[in-house]
C-alpha positions in Angstrom: -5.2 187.0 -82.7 -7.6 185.1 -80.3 -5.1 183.6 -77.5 -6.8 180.3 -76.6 -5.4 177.7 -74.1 -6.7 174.1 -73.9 -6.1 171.9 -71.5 -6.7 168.3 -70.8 -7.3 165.2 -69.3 -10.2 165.2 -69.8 -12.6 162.0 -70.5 -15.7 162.6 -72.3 -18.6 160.4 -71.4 -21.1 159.3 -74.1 -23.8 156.7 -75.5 -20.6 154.5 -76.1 -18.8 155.0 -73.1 -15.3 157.4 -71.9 -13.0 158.5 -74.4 -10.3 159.6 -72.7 -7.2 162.0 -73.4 -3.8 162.1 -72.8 -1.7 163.7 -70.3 -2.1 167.1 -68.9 -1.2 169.7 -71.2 -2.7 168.2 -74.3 -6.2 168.9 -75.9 -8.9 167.6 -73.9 -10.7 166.3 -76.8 -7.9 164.1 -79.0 -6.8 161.0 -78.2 -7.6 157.1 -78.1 -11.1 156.4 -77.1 -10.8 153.8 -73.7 -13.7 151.8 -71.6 -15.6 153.5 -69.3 -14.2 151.2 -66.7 -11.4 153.5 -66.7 -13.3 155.3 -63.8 -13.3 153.6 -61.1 -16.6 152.0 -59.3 -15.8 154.0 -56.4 -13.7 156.5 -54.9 -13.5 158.2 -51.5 -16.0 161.6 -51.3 -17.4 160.4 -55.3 -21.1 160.1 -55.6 -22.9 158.8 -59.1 -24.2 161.9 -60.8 -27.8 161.7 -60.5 -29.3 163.1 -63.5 -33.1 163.3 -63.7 -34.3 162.7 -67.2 -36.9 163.6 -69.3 -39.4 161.4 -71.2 -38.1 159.5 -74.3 -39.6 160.9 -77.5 -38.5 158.9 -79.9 -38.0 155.1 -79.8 -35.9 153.9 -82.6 -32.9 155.8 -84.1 -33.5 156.2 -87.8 -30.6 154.7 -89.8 -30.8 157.3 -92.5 -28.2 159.5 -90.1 -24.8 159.9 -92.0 -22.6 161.2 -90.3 -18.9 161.0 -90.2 -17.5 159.4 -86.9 -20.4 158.6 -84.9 -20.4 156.9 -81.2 -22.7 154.1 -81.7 -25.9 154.3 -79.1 -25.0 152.4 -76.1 -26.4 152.3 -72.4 -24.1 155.3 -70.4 -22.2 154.5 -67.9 -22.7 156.1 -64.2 -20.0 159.4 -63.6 -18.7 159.7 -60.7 -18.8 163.3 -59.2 -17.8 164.6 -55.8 -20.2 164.7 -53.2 -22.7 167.6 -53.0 -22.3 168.7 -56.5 -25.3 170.6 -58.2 -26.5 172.1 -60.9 -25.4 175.9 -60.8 -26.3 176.9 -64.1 -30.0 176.6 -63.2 -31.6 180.2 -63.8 -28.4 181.8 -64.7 -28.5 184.8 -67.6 -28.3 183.2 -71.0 -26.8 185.3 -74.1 -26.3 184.3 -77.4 -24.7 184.9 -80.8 -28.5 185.2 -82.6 -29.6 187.8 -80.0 -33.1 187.3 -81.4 -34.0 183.8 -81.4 -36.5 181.9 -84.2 -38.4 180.3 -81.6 -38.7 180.6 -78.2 -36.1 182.7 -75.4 -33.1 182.0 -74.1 -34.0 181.9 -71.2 -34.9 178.5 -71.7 -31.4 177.3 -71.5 -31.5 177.0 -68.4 -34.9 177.0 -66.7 -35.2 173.5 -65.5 -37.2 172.1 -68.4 -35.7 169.4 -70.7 -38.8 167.6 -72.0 -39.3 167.7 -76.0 -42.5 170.1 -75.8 -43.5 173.2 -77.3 -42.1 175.8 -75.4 -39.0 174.2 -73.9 -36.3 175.2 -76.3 -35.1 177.8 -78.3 -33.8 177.5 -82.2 -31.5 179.9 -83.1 -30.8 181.3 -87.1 -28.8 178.6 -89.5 -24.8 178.4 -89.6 -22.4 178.9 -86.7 -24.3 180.1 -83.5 -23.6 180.3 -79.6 -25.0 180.4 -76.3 -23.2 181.3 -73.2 -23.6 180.8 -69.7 -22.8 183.3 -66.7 -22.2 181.1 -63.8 -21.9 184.5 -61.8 -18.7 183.6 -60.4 -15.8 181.1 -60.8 -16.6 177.5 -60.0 -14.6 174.1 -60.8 -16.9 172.1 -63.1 -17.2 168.3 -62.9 -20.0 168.1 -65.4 -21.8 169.0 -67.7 -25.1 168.3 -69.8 -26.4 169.2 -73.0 -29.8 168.6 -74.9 -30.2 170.4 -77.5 -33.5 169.2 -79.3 -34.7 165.3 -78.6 -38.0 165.9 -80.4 -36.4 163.8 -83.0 -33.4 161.7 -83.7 -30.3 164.1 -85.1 -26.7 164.7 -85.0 -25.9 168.3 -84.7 -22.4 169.7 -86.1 -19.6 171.2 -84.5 -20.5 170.7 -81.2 -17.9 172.5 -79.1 -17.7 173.4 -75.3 -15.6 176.3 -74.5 -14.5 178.0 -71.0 -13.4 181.1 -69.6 -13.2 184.3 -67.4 -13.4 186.3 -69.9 -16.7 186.7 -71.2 -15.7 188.0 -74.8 -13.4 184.7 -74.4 -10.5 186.1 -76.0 -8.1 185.3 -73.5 -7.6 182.0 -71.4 -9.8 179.7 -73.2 -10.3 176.8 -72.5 -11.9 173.8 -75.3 -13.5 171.3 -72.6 -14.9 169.4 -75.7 -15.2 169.3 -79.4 -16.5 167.0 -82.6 -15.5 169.8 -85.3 -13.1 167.1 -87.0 -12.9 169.8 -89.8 -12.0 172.7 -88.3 -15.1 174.4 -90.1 -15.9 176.3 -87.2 -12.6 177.7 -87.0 -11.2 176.8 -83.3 -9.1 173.9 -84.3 -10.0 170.2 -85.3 -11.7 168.4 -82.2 -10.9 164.9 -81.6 -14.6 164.4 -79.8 -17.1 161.6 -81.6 -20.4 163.2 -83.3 -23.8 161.6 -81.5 -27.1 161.6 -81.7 -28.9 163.8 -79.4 -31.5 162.1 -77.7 -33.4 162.6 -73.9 -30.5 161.6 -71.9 -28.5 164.8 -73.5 -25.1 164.8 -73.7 -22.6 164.5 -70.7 -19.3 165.8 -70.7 -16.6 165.0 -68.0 -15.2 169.3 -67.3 -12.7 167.7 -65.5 -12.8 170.3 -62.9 -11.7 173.1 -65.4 -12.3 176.3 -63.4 -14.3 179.4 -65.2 -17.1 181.6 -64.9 -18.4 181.3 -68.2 -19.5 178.4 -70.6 -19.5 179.1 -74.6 -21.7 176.1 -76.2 -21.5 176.2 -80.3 -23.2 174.3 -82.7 -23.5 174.5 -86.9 -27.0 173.2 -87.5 -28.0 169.2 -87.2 -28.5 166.2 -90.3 -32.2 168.0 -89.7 -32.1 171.7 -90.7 -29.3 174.1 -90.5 -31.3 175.4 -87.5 -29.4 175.2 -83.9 -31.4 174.1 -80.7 -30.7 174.4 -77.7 -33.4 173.0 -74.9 -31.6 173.0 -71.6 -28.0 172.9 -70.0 -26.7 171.6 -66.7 -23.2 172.4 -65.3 -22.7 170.3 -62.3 -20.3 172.1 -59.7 -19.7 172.4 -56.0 -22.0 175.5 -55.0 -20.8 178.9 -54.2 -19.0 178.7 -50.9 -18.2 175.3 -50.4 -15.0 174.9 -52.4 -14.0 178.0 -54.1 -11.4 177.5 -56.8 -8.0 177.8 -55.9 -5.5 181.0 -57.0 -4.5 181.0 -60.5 
């Protein structure tokens, strides 16, 4: 039996804004959606997260994207992060469920480039598929950023965010975000909003969850049944500065 642990109080930024959880001890990803005023302007030793984006590729979203429960595109709000935060996931080992990818490496994941080219993501086989990330160490994560393909306009499925420090994660999962509102990917209904991926990639608020490693799954997109996967950014203190206190 897979012992999994989630925690929350966590609030999920997106194209429409927070959605925010309950109280600490619930899932991070159920509960009533709230403004994103609910972070505050400012606050002593916070910093906005500053992100740099790729180019648009696509203008317009299509309206022929169906899909149950979807945010509604909206300008993001700024995340507050402390001070001195930075991407650690940058050149970190990448491993995966589909060992041998379609296109591209995995390595892409996390190599810097986010821009919708040739040669900046990988696609991984159809159905339920994984990438994981080995921070090399424990770190408290404030952040974290996915694109998986902004070529084109899509919604991809089942879009959950796991941590742990285990890297089979059997043991002391924690879900830091998920959209499955079906349970079809078998790790429990997520209370997340589906969106449409697009070149300011998705943000999640970690909410300082502390881990080593970073599960990302995905169950194809209103595309293909393909899974992309162009580049990741977990946003932490680095190695040194604030280690994680004691379990």
């Amino acid at each position: 039996m897979k012992a999994q642990r989630i925690v929350c109080g966590c609030l999920v930024l997106s194209a429409t804004g927070l959605f925010a959880t309950a109280s600490w001890g619930k899932s991070r990803d159920s509960g009533p959606a709230t403004q994103a005023a609910s972070q505050p302007a400012t606050r002593p030793g916070m910093v906005v997260l500053d992100l740099k984006l790729p180019k648009p590729s696509y203008i317009e979203t299509p309206k022929n994207i169906r899909v149950e429960n979807l945010e509604k595109p909206a300008k993001r709000a700024d995340f507050l992060v402390p001070a001195g935060v930075a991407n650690v996931a940058l050149g970190k080992p990448v491993t995966s469920s589909d060992p041998e990818p379609i296109v591209g490496e995995l390595k892409y994941v996390t190599d810097g480039n986010k821009e919708a080219t040739e040669g900046s993501y990988v696609e991984l086989g159809p159905k339920l598929q994984w990438v994981q990330i080995d921070l090399g160490r424990q770190h408290r994560i404030y952040a974290i950023v996915i694109w998986h393909y902004h070529g084109s306009a899509r919604a991809y499925s089942d879009v959950i965010v796991q941590a742990s420090d285990d890297k089979d994660f059997i043991e002391n999962v924690q879900t830091i975000f998920n959209n499955d509102h079906d349970n079809s990917a078998g790790l429990g209904v997520g209370g997340n909003m589906n969106y449409i991926d697009g070149h300011e990639g998705k943000l999640i608020d970690a909410d300082g969850a502390v881990a080593r490693y970073l599960r990302f799954y995905s169950n194809g997109s209103t595309a293909d049944d393909q899974n992309h996967y162009t580049e990741i950014e977990v946003y932490c203190l680095p190695a040194g500065e604030a280690d994680p206190p004691a379990k």
